[in-house]
N, C-alpha and C positions, 0 to 999 in steps of 0.2 A: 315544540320543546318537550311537551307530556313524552312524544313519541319518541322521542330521543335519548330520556331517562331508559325509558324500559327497554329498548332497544340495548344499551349499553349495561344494561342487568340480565337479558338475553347470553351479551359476552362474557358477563363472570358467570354464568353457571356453568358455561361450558368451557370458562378456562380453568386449565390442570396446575399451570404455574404458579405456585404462592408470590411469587413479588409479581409478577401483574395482576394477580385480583386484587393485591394492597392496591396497585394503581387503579384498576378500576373501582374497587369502593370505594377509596376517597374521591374519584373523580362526579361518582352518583349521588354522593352526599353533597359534595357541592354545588351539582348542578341543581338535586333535591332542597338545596338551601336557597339557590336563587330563584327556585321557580315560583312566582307568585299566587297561582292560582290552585294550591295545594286542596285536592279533593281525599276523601279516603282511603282509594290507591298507594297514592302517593305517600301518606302517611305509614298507611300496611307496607309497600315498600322500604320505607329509611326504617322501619322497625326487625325488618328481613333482612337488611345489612349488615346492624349489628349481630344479628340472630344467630346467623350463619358463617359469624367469621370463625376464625379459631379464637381466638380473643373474647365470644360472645358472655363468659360469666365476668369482663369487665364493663360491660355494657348494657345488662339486660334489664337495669330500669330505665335505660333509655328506650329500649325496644318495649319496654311495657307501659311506657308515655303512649309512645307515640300508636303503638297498637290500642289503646284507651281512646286516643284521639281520631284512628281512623274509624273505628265504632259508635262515638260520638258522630262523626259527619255523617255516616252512614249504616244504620244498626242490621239493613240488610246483607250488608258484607259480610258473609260468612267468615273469611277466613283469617282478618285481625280477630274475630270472636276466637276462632279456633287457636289461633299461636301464641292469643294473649293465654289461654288452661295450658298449652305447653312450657311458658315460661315458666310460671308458676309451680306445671310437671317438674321440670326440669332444676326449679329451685326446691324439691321436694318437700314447696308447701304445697300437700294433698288437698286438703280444705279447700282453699280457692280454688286450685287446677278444677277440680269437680262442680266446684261451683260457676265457672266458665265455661266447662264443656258442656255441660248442661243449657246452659244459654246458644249456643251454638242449634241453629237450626236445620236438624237432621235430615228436614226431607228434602230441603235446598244443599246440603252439603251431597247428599247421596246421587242428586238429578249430575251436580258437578263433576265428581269421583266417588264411585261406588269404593275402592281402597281406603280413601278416606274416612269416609262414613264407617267402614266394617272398625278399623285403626280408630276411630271416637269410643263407638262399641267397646274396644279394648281398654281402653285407656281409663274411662269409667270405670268400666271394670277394676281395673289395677289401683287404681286410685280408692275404691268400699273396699276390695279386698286389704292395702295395706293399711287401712281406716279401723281396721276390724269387723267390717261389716263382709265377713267371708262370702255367706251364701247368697248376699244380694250380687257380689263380688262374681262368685261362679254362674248366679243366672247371664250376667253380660256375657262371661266368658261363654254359656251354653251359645247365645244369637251369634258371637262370632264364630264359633265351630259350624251354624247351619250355616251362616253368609260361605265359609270356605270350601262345606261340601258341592253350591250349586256355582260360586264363581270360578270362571276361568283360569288359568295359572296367572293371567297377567294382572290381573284386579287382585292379587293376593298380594301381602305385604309378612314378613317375618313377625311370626307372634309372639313376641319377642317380650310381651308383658307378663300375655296370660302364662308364658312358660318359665319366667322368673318367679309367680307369684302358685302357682300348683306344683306337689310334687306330681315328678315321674310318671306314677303310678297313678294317678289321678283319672278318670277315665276319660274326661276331654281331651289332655294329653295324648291319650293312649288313641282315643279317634284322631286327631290333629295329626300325631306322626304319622297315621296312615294314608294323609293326604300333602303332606308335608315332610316327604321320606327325608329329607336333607337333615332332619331333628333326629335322625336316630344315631 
């Protein structure tokens, strides 16, 4: 059954259609509802449902239940630790978000996706920098600029924080556009 959930969350990421993802998320959440034997996954799962939908800011204490829940079952699951500081990101309560990502265990998050781990990096970042805490703010931003110089193009993700939160002229910027020509 376990395999049958995710199998069929496999088919809403890769479907493009809005009225079949509606059917397939209600179909995951139900199956997610009748599955008895509900382990941390499965929790992190129905909390990625909501998360992800377009609808996701009518729903995001539920996905921060149930992301609570899958952390509870299992505190080495990195990545309820991690979407639970995104929620929070995302609710632009910084305090918490920071205080989640923080809990999130980096060097198990980095062995999983090195993208990710640089994107935590950032996001700390973003989170002291709009805290007021600028320059502890800009040291994250400096480790993400060395993660970008030695990784690949494909481990790279839009830095899309640090370049909301520095001007222009900043001179991380000014390195980052030269490896991220697409920002100029």
């Amino acid at each position: 059954m376990k395999k049958k959930i995710f199998k069929k969350y496999e088919e809403l990421i890769l479907e493009n259609n809005k009225a079949k993802e509606i059917v397939l998320r209600s179909e995951i959440k139900r199956m997610l509802d009748e599955y008895s034997e509900k382990d941390s996954n499965c929790y992190h799962l129905r909390g990625l449902i909501d998360l992800e939908s377009d609808e996701w800011e009518i729903h995001i204490e539920e996905s921060i239940l149930n992301f609570k829940k899958a952390i509870e079952l299992d505190k080495s699951n990195v990545l309820p630790q991690l979407y639970l500081a995104h929620c929070y990101h995302d609710l632009n309560q910084l305090e918490l978000a920071l205080e989640n990502y923080n809990k999130v265990d980096r060097e198990k998050l980095k062995e999983f996706r090195v993208w990710r781990y640089t994107k935590l990096i950032e996001q700390i970042g973003y989170c002291y920098y709009k805290l007021g805490k600028k320059k502890l703010g800009e040291q994250y931003f400096e480790e993400v600029l060395g993660w970008y110089k030695k990784l690949p193009e494909i481990d790279r993700v839009v830095p899309s924080e640090l370049i909301s939160c520095l001007p222009n002229n900043h001179w991380i910027v000014i390195e980052m556009k030269k490896i991220e020509t697409y920002l100029n």
